[in-house]
C-alpha positions in Angstrom: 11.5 -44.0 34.8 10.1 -45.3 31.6 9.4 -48.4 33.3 6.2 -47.3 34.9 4.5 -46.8 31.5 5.7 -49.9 30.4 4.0 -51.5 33.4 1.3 -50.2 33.6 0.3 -50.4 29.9 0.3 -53.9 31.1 -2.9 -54.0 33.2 -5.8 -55.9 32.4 -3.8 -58.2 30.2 -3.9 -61.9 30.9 -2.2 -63.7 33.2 1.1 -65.6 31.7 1.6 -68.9 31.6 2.9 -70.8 34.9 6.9 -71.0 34.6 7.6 -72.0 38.2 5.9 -72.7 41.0 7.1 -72.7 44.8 4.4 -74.7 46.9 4.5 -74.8 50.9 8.4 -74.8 50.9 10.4 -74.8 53.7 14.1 -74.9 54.4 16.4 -75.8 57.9 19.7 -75.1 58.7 20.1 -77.0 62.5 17.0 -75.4 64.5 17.1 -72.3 62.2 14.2 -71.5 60.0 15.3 -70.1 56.9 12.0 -70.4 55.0 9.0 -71.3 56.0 6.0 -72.6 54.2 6.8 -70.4 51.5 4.1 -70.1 48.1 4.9 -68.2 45.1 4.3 -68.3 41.5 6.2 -67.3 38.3 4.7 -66.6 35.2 6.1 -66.6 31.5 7.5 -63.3 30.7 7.6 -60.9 33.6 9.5 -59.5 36.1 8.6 -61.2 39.8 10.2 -58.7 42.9 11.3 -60.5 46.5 11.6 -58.1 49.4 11.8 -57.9 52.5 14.3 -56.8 55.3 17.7 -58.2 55.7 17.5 -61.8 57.0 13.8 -62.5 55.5 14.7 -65.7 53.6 15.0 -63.8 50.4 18.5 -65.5 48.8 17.8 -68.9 50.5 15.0 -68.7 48.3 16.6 -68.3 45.0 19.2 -70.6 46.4 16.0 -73.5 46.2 14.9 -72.0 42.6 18.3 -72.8 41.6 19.3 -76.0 43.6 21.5 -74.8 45.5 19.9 -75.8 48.3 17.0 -78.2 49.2 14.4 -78.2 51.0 12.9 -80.1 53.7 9.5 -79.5 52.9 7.3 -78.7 49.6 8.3 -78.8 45.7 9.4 -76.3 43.4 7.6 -77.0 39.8 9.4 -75.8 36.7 8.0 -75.9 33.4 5.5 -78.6 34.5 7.9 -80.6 36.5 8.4 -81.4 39.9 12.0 -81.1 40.9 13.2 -82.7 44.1 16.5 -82.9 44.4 18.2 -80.6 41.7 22.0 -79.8 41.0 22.6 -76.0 40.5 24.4 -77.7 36.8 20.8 -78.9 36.1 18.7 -76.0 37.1 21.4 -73.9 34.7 21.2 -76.7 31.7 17.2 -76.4 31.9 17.0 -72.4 31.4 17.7 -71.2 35.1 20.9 -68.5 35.5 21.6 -66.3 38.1 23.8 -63.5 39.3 24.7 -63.3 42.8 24.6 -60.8 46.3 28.4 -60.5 46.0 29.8 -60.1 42.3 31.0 -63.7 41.6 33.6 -63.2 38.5 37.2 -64.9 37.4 38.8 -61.1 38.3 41.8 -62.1 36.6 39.9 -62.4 33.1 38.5 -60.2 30.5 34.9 -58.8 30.1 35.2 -60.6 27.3 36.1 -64.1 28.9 34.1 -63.7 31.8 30.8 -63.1 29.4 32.1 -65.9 27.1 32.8 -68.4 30.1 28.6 -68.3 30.0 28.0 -69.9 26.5 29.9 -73.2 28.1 26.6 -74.5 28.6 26.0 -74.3 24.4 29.8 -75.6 23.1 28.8 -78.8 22.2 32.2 -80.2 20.5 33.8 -82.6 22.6 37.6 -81.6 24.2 39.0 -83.3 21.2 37.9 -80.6 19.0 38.3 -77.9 21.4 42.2 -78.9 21.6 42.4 -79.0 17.8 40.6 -75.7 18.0 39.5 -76.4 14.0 36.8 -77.0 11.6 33.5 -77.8 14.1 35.1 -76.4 17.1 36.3 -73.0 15.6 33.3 -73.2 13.6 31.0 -72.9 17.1 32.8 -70.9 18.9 32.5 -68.5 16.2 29.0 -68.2 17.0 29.2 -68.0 20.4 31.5 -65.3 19.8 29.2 -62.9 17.9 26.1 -64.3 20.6 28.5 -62.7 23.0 29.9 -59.9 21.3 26.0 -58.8 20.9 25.6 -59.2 24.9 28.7 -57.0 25.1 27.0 -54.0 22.8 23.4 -54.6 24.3 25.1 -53.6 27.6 27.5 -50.8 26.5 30.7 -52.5 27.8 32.6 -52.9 24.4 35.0 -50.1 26.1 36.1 -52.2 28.6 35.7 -55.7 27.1 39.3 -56.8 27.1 39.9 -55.1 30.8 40.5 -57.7 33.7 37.2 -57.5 35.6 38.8 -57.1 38.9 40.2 -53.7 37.7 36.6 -52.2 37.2 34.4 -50.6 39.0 31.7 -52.0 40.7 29.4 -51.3 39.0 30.6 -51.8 36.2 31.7 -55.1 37.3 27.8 -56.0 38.1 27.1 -55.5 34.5 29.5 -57.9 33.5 28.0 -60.3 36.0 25.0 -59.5 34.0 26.5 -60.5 30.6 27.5 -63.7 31.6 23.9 -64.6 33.0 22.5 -63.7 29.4 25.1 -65.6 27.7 23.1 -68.5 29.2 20.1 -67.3 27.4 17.8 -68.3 30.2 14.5 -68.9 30.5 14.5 -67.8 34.4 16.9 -65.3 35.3 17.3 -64.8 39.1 19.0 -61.6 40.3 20.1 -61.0 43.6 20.3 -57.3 44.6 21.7 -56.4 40.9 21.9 -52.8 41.9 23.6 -53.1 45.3 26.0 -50.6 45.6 25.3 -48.7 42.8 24.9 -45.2 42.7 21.6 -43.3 41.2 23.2 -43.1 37.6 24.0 -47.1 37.7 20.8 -47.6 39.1 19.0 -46.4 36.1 21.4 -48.2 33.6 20.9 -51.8 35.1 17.1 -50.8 35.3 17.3 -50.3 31.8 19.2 -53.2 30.7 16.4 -55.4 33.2 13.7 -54.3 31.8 15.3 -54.2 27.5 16.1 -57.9 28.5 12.5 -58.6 29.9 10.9 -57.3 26.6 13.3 -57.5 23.8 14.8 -60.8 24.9 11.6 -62.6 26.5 13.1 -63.4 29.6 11.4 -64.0 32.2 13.6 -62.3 35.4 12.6 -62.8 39.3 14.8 -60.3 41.4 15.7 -59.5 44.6 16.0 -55.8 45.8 15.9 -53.6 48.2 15.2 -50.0 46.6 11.9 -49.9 47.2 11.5 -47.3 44.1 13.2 -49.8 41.7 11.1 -52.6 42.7 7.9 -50.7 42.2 9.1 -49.3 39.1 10.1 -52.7 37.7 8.0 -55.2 39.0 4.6 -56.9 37.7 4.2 -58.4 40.7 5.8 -58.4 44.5 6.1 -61.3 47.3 6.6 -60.0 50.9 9.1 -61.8 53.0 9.5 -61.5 56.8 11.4 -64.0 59.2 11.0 -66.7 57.0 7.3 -66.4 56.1 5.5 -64.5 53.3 3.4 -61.9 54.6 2.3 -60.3 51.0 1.5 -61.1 47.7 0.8 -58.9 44.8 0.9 -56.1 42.0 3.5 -53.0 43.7 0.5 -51.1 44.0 -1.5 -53.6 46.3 1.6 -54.8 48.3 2.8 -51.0 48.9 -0.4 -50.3 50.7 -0.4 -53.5 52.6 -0.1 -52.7 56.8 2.0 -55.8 57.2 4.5 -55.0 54.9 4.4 -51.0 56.3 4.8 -52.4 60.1 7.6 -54.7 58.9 9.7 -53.6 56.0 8.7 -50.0 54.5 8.7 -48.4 58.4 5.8 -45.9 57.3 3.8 -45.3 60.3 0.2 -46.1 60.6 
């Protein structure tokens, strides 16, 4: 893929600013250990990789990014701020979107609606306006229209975009998920296993789209995934989960070779 050169042009650059930080976290459910002692970092700008094997703590992570959950132990710093106790509405209204494991649409609407249902977040006009549906309030959502109707073009789905999402396929159906993150226009995008699913073709589309959206838009995307080739293609950096606990930290490259993360997630024998 063309995202290995754009990588790797990328070495010996400087360091990004911080975006978000992830200090000594840890997360309970009962006597389960979901997460624990967990430290990450996310810089400005690029594309951060979780992996590990199923049950590693990997979503339950973004789930703390996003505030969906909280945890019992540590602080998650974003944009220079501490945030303790978070709503998933506030992590969204300060730049944080996020797609999900299992495609999370309103199946009965549009591509068109489902995209649009993401620029909520920038209608400012108050339900009086909406209701009237005139001057201001037709005014805005004309431009979030064309914002959308870009997102729609940028991802090749103007075919489908008046087709009820839960009559597409899949994959198809991820992309969409996709749209609707963008119409956030984040500053953090999380995506969990975007290309779960997908077959080889798909694959290389929603790589595309990832990394177009990481260099055209700005946006600064931390992903979960599991094909090991996407995540080395894609990724300026890589954290290692296992059983809760990070076991590596670094550029593809350095985590690839790293015996811990051979022994437990790659299966490559010594």
């Amino acid at each position: 893929m063309t995202a290995s050169i754009a990588k790797a042009d990328q070495v010996g650059a400087e360091p990004a600013s911080l975006l978000l930080d992830a200090n000594n976290v840890s997360l309970s459910f009962g006597g389960v250990k979901a997460i624990t002692d967990i430290s990450f970092d996310i810089h400005k700008g690029e594309i951060r990789a979780l992996i590990g094997p199923n049950g590693a703590g990997k979503t339950s992570m973004l789930n703390v990014i996003n505030g969906f959950y909280h945890p019992q132990e540590g602080t998650i710093t974003y944009k220079g701020k501490v945030r303790r106790r978070m709503k998933p509405y506030q992590a969204a209204s300060s730049g944080i979107a996020r797609t999900f494991q299992n495609v999370a649409l309103f199946k009965g609407m549009s591509t068109l609606d489902n995209v649009m249902s993401g620029r909520s977040l920038k209608m400012r006009k108050g339900l009086f306006w909406q209701m009237l549906h005139v001057g201001p309030a037709r005014a805005e959502e004309i431009a979030n229209r064309k914002k959308v109707e870009e997102i729609i073009d940028f991802l090749e789905i103007a075919h489908i975009r008046k087709q009820p999402v839960g009559k597409l396929p899949y994959g198809l159906q991820k992309r969409v998920e996709l749209g609707r993150a963008m119409a956030m226009e984040p500053e953090l995008l999380l995506l969990d296993e975007p290309m779960a699913g997908m077959n080889l073709e798909e694959k290389e589309d929603m790589s595309r789209f990832i990394i177009d959206l990481n260099k055209e838009f700005g946006t600064t995307i931390a992903l979960i995934e599991h094909d090991m080739g996407v995540v080395m293609d894609l990724a300026d950096r890589v954290v290692v989960l296992d059983y809760g606990k990070k076991i590596a930290d670094g550029t593809p490259a350095v985590v690839q070779a790293d015996q811990a993360v051979i022994d437990a997630y790659l299966g490559v024998a010594h």
